[in-house]
C-alpha positions in Angstrom: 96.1 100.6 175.5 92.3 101.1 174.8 91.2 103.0 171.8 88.9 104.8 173.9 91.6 105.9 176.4 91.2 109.7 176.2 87.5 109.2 177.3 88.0 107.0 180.1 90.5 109.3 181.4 88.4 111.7 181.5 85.4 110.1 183.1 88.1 109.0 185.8 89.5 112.7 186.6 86.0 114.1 186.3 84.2 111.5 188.5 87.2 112.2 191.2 86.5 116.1 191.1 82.7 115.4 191.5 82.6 112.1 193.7 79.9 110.2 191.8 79.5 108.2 188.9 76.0 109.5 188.8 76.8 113.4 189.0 80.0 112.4 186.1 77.3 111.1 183.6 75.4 114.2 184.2 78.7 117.0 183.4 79.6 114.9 180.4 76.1 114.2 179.2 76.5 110.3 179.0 74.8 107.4 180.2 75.6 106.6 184.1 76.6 102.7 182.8 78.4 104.1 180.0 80.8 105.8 183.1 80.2 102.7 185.0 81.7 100.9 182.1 84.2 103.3 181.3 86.0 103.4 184.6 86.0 100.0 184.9 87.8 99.3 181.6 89.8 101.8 182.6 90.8 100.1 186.1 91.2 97.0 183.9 93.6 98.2 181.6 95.9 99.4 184.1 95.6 96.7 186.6 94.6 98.7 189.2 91.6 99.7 191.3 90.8 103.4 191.4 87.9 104.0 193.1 86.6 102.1 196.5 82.5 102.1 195.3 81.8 100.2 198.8 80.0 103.7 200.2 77.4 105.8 198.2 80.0 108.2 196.9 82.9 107.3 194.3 86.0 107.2 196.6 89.7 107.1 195.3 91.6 104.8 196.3 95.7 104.9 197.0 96.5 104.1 193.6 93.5 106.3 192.5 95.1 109.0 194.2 98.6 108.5 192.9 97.2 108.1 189.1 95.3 110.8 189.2 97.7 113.6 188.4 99.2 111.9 185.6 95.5 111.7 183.9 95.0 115.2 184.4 98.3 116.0 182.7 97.0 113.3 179.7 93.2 114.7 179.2 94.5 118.7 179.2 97.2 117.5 176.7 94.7 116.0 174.7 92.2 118.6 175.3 95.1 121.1 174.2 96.0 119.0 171.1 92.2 118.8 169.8 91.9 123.4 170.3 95.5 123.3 168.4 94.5 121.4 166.0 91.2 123.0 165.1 92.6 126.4 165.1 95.3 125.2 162.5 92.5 124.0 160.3 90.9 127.5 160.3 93.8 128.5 159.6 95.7 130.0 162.7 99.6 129.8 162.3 101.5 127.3 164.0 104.2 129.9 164.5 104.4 133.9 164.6 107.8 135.6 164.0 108.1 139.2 164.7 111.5 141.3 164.0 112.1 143.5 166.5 114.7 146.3 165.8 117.1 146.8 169.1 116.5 150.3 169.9 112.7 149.2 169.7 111.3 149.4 173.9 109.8 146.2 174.8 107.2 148.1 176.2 106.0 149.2 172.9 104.9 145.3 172.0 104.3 144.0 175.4 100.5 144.3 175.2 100.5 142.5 171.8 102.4 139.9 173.3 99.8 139.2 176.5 96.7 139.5 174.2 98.6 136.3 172.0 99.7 134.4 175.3 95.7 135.2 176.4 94.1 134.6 172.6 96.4 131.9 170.8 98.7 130.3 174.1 99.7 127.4 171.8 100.8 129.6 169.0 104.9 129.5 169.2 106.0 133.4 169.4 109.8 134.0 167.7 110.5 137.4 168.4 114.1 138.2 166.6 115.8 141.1 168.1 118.2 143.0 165.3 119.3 146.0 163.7 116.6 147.9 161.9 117.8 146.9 158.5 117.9 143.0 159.8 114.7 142.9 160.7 112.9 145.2 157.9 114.6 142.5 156.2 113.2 139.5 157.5 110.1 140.8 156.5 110.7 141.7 153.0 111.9 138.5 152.6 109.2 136.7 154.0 111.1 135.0 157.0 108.9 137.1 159.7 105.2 138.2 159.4 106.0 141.8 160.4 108.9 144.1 161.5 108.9 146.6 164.1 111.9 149.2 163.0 113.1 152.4 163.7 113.5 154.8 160.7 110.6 153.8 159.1 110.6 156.3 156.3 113.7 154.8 154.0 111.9 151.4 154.9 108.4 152.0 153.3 109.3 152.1 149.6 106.1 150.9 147.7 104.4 149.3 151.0 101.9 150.7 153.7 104.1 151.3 156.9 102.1 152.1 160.4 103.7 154.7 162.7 103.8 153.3 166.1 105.4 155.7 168.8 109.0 156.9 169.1 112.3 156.6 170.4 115.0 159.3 172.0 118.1 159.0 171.0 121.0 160.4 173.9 124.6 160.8 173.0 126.4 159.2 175.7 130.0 158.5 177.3 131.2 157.1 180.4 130.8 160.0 183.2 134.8 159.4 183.6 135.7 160.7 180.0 136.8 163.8 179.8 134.4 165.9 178.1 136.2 168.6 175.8 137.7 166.4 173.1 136.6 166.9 169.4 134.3 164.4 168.6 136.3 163.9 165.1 139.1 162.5 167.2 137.0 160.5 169.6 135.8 157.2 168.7 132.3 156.3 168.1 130.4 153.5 168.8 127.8 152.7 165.8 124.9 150.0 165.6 125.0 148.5 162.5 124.7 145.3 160.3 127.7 143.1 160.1 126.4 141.6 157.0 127.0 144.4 155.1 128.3 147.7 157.1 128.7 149.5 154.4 125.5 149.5 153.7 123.9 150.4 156.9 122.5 154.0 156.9 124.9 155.8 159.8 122.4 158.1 161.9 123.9 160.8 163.6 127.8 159.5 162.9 130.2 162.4 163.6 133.6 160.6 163.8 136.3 159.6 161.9 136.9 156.8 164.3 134.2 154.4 164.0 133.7 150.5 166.3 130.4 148.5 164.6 128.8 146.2 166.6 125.1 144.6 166.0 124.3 144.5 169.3 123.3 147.7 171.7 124.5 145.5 174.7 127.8 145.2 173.8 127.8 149.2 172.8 126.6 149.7 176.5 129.6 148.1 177.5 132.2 149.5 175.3 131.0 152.9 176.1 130.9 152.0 180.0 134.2 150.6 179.2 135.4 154.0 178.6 136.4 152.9 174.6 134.2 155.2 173.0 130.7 157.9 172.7 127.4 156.5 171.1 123.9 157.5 170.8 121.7 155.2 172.9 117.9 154.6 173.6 117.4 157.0 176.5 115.4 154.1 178.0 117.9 152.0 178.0 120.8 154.5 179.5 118.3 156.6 182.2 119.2 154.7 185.0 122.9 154.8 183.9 122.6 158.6 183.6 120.7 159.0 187.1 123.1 156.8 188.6 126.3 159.1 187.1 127.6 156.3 185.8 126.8 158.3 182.0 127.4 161.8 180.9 125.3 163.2 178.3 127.7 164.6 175.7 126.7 168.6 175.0 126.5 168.1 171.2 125.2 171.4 169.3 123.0 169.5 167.2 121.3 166.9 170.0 120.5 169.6 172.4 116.8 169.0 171.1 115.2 165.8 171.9 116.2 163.7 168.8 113.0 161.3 168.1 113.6 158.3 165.9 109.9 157.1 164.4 108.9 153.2 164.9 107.6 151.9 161.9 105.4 148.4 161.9 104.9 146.9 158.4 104.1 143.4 157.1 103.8 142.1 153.3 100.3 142.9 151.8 101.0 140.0 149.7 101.1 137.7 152.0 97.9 137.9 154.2 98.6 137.4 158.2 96.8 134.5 159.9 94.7 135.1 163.2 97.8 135.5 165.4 99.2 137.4 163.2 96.3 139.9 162.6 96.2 140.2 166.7 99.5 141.1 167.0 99.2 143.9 164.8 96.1 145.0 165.9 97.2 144.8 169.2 100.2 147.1 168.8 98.0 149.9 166.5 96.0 149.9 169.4 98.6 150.4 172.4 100.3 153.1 170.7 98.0 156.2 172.0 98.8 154.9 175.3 102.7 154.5 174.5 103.3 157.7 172.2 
């Protein structure tokens, strides 16, 4: 192919959105024989003719018509590939990863995530969805640029933490279970780490009887399975409560709203890039309108 592909591409998909070789020389600030030229090269390389020049405007021909999607796709790739690659060089990242703890409501980050699809929309997002102590993790280790968790306050230790908004906390069974059974003898359901269980600070843990999963979708399940109690994001039970498919349980201690702070903290140490830096601002900035 011709080294000066990319160009004649583009003189070919711009002088079929204008209609004229003349008015194409003018948008891309060239010569009118350097278009001329250009096309024609172009049409010689491929074999093919793509524009019928017999009237006084620059019509495309069949094969014109069928190529000309396929150069669109090629000069916007291109044109995507030369922004990409200037944004690297200033520094932007090729990839942001975010961890997310589970009982964090997508609602809280959603406005960070359309100001990156609107700012950075080549910048690949990894958002990892965990237990708090996963993704504080990530972060401290340097895997993810910033961690969204619940807690917070056992997570801060010698670093700057940002409080973002909160989450309720609802103790929940299945609206079929009887309701007047100690909860020392009923099982609980408990959100934790598999890496290390043991290690997992147990909020609000009442039970002797005690199923760990990492995931608050299967603890939706076992508790609508009838297999146990759990505390769950009231966001993610309301519906399950308003339908009567859940009972709150009448426990004396969460009578009271129980409000879990949301922590965002990144490593000092090791400076964010632009995407990075909009993310974060982003979410300090959404959370008067969330909390």
């Amino acid at each position: 192919m011709h080294p000066n592909l990319f160009d004649q591409l583009q003189m070919f998909v711009t002088a079929a959105d204008i209609g004229s070789f003349s008015g194409t020389a003018r948008h891309l600030g060239r010569a009118q024989n350097v278009v001329s030229y250009g096309v024609s090269t172009l049409e010689s390389v491929l074999n093919v003719q793509l524009f019928d020049r017999s009237g006084h405007k620059a019509v495309l021909t069949e094969s014109g018509q069928a190529l000309l999607r396929e150069a669109q796709v090629l000069t916007n790739a291109a044109t995507d590939l030369q922004k990409k690659a200037s944004q690297m060089s200033a520094g932007l990242e090729s990839y942001l990863e975010i961890a997310v703890d589970e009982l964090v409501p997508f609602e809280l980050f959603e406005r960070a995530l359309a100001a990156l699809d609107n700012m950075y929309p080549n910048t690949e997002l990894r958002v990892i969805r965990a237990t708090s102590i996963v993704a504080r993790d990530r972060a401290l280790q340097g895997r993810a640029s910033m961690a969204i968790c619940s807690g917070g306050i056992e997570f801060a230790l010698d670093r700057e933490v940002v409080f973002i908004g909160y989450v309720e906390m609802i103790p929940v069974v299945v609206a079929s279970d009887p309701g007047n059974i100690d909860l020392r003898d009923r099982r609980q359901i408990v959100l934790s780490s598999m890496e290390a269980p043991e290690a997992s600070p147990d909020r609000g843990v009442f039970s002797s009887r005690i199923w760990r999963v990492q995931d608050l979708e299967t603890k939706f399940r076992l508790i609508r399975a009838g297999l146990g109690w759990g505390m769950m994001p009231a966001h993610l039970v309301s519906k399950a409560l308003g339908e009567g498919e859940f009972a709150r349980l009448p426990i004396k201690q969460f009578l009271a709203p129980v409000r879990i702070p949301i922590m965002l903290f990144d490593r000092p140490e090791i400076p964010l890039g632009p995407a990075g830096q909009l993310f974060r601002q982003s979410i300090i900035e959404g959370t008067a309108t969330y909390s």
